[in-house]
C-alpha positions, -999 to +999 in steps of 0.1 A: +461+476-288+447+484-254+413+476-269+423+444-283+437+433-246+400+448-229+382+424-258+403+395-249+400+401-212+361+407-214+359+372-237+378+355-208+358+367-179+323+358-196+341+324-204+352+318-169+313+331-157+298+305-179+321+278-174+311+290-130+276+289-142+277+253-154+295+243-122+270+256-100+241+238-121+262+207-121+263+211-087+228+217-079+215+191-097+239+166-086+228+177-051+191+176-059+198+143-071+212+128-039+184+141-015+165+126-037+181+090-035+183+100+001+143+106+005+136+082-011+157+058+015+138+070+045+103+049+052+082+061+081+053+033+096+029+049+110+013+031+144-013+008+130+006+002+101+033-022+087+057-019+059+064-053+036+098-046+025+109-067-009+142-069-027+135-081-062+105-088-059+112-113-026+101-107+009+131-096+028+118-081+063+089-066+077+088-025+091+072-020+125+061+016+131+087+038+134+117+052+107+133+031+087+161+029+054+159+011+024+181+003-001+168+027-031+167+009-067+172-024-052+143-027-025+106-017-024+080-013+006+042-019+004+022-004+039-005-026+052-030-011+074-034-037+105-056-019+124-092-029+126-113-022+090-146-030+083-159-037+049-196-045+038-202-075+013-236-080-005-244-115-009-270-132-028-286-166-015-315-190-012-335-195+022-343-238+028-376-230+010-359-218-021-366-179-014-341-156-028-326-137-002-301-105-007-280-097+025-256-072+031-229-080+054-203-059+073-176-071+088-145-058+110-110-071+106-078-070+109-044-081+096-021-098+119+009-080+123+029-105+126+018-126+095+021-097+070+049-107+052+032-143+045+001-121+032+026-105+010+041-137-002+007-155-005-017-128-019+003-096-021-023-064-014-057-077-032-065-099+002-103-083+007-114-091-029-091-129-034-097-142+006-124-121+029-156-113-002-154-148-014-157-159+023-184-144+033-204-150+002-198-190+010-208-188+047-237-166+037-250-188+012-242-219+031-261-206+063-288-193+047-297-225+032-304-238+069-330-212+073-364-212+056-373-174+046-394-170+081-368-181+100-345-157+083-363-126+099-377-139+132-344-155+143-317-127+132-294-133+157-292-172+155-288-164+117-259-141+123-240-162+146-246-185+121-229-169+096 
């Protein structure tokens, strides 16, 4: 009978041990879980950068640089870099006298800071290929045109301003 009371005891205790176990891993995930909702919160802008925040899909605010919450689930944030960038464009044209003429442009920008959520709204990230290639491309082609293909080398700098 004393071994009967030792098995019951025993079958208690690994009982209570698993039933402990499954606490602490209920535990630890649940925790894991928050820090992760909680991370997930936090935004940092870095200086030279801006953060669109949206809320279904919507333009709600703008981040400056800095740390910042968010609502998790509910609201999303998209950096924008509004420091200076350059890009290159290739461009193909004709010269006044009908010569083909292949340029290769580069050209710095920058976003406004203070229009990035209209950017957003307007054009969401894709701005350089939708707004800034096609733009160049037109003004090349258009001031090209003005130029015959002499022109084109001997007067560089008119032709750039003209661009």
């Amino acid at each position: 009978m004393n071994t009967d009371v030792n098995y019951e005891d025993r079958i208690i205790h690994e009982r209570a041990e698993k039933v402990n176990m499954i606490k602490k891993i209920t535990f630890i995930s649940v925790a894991f879980l928050f820090l992760l909702i909680i991370l997930s919160a936090i935004k940092f802008v870095d200086a030279g950068d801006r953060r669109v925040v949206t809320r279904f899909g919507k333009v709600s605010r703008v981040l400056d640089p800095g740390v910042h919450m968010i609502i998790p689930f509910v609201e999303n944030s998209t950096k924008y870099e509004v420091r200076t960038q350059k890009i290159e464009v290739g461009a193909d044209s004709a010269s006044k006298d009908l010569q083909t003429v292949t340029t290769v442009i580069a050209l710095n920008f920058n976003v406004d800071p203070n229009r990035v959520g209209e950017l957003y709204a307007d054009v969401r990230t894709d701005y350089v290929h939708r707004i800034i290639q096609p733009s160049i491309q037109e003004a090349v082609k258009a001031s090209t045109a003005l130029f015959n293909a002499e022109a084109l080398i001997t007067q560089r700098t008119e032709v750039r301003d003209e661009i």
